[in-house]
C-alpha positions in Angstrom: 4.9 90.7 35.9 5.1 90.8 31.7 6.9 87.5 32.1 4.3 85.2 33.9 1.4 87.4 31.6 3.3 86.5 28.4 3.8 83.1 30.1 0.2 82.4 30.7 -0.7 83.7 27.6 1.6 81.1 25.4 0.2 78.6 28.1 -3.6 79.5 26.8 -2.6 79.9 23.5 -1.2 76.3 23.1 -3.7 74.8 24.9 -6.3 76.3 22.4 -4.4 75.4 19.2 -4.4 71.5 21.1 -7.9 71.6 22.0 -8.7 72.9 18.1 -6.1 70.3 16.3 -8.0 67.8 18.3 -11.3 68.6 17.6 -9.8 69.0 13.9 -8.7 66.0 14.2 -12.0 64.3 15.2 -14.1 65.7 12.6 -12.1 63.8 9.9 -14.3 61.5 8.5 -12.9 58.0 8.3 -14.5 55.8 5.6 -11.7 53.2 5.0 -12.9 50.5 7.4 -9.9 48.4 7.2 -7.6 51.2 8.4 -10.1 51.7 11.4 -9.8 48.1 12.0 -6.4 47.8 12.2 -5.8 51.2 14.1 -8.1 49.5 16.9 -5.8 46.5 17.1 -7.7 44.0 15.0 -6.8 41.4 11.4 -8.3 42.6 8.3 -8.0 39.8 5.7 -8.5 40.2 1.8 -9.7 38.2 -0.9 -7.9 38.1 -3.8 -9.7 38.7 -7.5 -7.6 38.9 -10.6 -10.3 38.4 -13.0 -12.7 41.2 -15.2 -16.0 39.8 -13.7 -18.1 42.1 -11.6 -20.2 39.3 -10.8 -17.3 37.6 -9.1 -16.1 40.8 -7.4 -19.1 41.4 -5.8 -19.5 37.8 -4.9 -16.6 38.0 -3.1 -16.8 41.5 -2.0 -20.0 40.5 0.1 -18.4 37.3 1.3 -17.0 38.1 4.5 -13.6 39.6 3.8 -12.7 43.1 5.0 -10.9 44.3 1.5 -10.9 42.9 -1.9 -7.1 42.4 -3.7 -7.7 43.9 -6.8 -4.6 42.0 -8.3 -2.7 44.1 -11.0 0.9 43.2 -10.9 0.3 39.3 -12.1 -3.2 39.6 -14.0 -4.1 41.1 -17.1 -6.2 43.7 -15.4 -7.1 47.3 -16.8 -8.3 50.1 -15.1 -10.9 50.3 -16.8 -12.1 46.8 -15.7 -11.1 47.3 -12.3 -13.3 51.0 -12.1 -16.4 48.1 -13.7 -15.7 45.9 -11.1 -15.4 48.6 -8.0 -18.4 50.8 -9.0 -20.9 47.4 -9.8 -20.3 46.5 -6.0 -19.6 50.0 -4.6 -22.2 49.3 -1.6 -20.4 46.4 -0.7 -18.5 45.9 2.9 -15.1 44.7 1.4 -12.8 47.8 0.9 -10.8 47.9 -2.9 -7.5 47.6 -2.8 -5.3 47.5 -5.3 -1.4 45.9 -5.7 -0.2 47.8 -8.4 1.9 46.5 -11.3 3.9 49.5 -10.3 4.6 52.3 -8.6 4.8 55.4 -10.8 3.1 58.2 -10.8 0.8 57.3 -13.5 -0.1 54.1 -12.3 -0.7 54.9 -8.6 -2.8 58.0 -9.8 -5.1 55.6 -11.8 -5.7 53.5 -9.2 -6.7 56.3 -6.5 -8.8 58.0 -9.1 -10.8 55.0 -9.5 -11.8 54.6 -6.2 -9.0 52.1 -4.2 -8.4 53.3 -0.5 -5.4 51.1 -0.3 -2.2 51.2 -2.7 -0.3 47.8 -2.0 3.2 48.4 -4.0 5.1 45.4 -5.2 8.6 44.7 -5.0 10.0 47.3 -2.4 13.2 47.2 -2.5 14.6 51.2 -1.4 13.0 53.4 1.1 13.2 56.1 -2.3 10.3 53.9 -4.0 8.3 54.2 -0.8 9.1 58.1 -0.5 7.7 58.3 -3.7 4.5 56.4 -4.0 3.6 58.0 -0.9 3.7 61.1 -2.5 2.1 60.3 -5.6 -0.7 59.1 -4.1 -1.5 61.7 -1.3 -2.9 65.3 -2.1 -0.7 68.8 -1.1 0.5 69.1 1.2 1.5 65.3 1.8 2.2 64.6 -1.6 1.5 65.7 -5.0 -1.9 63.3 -6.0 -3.2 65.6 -8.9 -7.1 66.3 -8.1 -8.9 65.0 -11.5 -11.2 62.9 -12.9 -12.3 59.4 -11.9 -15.4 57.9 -9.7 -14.0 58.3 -6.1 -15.8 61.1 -5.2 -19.2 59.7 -5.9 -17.7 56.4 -4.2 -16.6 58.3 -1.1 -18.1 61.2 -0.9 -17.7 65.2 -1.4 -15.4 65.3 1.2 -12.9 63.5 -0.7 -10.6 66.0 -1.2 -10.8 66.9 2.4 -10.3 63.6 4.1 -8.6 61.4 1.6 -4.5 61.8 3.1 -6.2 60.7 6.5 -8.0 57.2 4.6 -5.9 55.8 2.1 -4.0 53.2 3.3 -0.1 52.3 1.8 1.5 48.7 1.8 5.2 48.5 0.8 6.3 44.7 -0.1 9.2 42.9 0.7 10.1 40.5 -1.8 13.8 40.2 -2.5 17.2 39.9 -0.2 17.7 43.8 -1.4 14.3 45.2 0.4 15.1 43.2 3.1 18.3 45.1 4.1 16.4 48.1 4.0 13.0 46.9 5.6 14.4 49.4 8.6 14.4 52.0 6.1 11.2 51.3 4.3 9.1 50.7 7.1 10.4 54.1 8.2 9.1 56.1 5.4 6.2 58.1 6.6 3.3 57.6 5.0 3.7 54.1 4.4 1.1 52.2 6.9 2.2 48.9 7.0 5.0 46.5 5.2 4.0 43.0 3.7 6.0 39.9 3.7 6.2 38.5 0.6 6.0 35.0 1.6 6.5 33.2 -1.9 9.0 35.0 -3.4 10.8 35.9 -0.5 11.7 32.2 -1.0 12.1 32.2 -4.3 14.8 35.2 -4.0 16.2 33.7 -1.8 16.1 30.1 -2.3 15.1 28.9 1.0 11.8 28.0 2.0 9.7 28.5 5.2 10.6 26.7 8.2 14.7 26.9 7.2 16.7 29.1 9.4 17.6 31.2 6.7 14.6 31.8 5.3 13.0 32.1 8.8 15.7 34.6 9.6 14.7 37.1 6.9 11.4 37.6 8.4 12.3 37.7 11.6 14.2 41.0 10.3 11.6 42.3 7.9 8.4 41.9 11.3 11.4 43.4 13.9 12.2 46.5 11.9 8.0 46.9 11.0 7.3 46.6 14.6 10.2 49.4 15.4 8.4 51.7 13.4 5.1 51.2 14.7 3.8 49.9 11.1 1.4 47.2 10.5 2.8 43.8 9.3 0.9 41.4 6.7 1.7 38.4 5.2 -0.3 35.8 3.7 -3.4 34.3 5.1 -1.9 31.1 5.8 0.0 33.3 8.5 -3.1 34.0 10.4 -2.9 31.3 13.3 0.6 30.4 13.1 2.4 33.7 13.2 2.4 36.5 15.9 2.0 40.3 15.2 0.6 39.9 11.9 -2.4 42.3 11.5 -2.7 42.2 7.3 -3.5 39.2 5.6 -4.1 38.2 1.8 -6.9 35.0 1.2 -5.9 33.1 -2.0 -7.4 34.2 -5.2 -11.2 33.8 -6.6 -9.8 30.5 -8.7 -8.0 29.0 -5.4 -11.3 29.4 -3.5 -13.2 27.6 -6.2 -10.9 25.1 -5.9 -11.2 24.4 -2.2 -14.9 25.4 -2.2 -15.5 22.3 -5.1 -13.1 19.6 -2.8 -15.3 20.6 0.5 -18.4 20.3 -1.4 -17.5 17.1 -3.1 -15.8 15.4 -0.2 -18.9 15.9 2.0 -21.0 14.5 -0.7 -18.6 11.3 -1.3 -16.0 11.2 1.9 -13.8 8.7 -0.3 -13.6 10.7 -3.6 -10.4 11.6 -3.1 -8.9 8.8 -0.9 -7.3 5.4 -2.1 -9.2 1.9 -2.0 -9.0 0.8 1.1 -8.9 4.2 3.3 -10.9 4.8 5.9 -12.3 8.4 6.0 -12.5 10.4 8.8 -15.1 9.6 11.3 -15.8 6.4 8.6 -16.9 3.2 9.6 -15.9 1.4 6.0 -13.1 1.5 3.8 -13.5 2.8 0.9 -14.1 0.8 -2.4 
């Protein structure tokens, strides 16, 4: 008789402490769209901007894409710029991201504090690197983010603090031969949400280019061990309708657009400006001068 009354009252017991993790669990505020997004199955693309112009930011901040690229690891970026650039456009739909020239604790720190909801770490090539940008950039008892100054809680809110662990989002990169034999073991890590192929200079580490067996073997590995650990997988935006499973994609940068935006624009306005006497545009009657 003690038995089945202790029995039925662990039974009660864990069914309450379910019932209150849950509801725990459901008052978290979620503010990072792009993490919703992908949790629900969907692509997220970003636009890449590498320059200090908070008119261009928020140009392309309000230009369709689901997160801005802050680019930090090839651009001369500051932090201070970057902070300019996220607070001018802070009401914007496209969530800052940030790839880090880095990932120490300093420089993942920085970034959080000034409002990013994603940390996008470069050249992964150890599952330690992971371990440890996950830590620097999640509060206790997750990590150990120190709580400071910077503009994220008037960004995100005075719940911050609270709810921050369950919004950032953390990208690992694959770039070299070296993270590739450990993509198993990164992608592993917890914390980390989601591992990026490194299209470019996965070739350029390896010397093979897309469409080679070799080279198309490497990915192969790096999207099979992602998938494994139930991580999202990126890649570039060129990967979009050509690859399957790819969830995370990064657009070219603001320069790249400019250049496509001025061909389109130009082309439409002259079909044969960029075509050689005597070809006949598309949908052309003429050949052209």
């Amino acid at each position: 008789m003690k038995t089945t009354g202790l029995f039925s009252a662990l039974v009660l017991t864990t069914a309450w402490l379910h019932a209150w993790s849950s509801a725990t669990a459901q008052e978290v505020r979620i503010y990072n769209t792009v993490k919703s997004k992908l949790i629900a199955g969907q692509q997220v693309v970003g636009g890449t901007v590498d320059t200090a112009d908070p008119e261009i930011y928020c140009t392309m901040a309000n230009a369709g894409f689901d997160f801005i690229w802050i680019e930090m690891q090839h651009s001369p970026l500051s932090f201070s710029e970057a902070a300019l650039m996220i607070w001018a456009c802070r009401d914007a739909p496209a969530i800052p991201f940030i790839r880090v020239p880095d990932a120490s604790e300093g420089t993942i720190q920085k970034a959080t504090d000034i409002g990013a909801l994603g940390i996008i770490v470069p050249m992964v090539d150890s599952a330690e690197k992971m371990a440890d940008a996950v830590r620097y950039a999640k509060y206790p008892p997750q990590g150990r983010r120190s709580q400071g100054g910077g503009q994220y809680g008037r960004l995100w809110g005075r719940d911050y603090r609270q709810t921050w662990n369950d919004n950032v989002l953390i990208i690992a990169m694959i770039e070299t031969l070296e993270g590739t034999a450990e993509a198993d073991k990164i992608a592993s890590v917890a914390g980390v949400d989601g591992v990026f192929v490194a299209s470019g200079d996965l070739g350029s580490f390896s010397g093979k280019r897309q469409g080679e067996p070799d080279y198309e073997s490497l990915v192969a590995r790096i999207k099979e061990e992602t998938e494994g650990a139930g991580k999202f997988l990126g890649g570039p935006s060129a990967w979009m309708s050509e690859r399957e499973g790819y969830q995370f994609f990064q657009a070219p940068s603001t320069s790249s657009l400019i250049r496509i935006g001025a061909r389109i624009t130009l082309e439409a306005a002259d079909p044969c400006r960029f075509l050689p006497s005597g070809a006949t545009p598309v949908d052309g009657e003429n050949p052209c001068p």
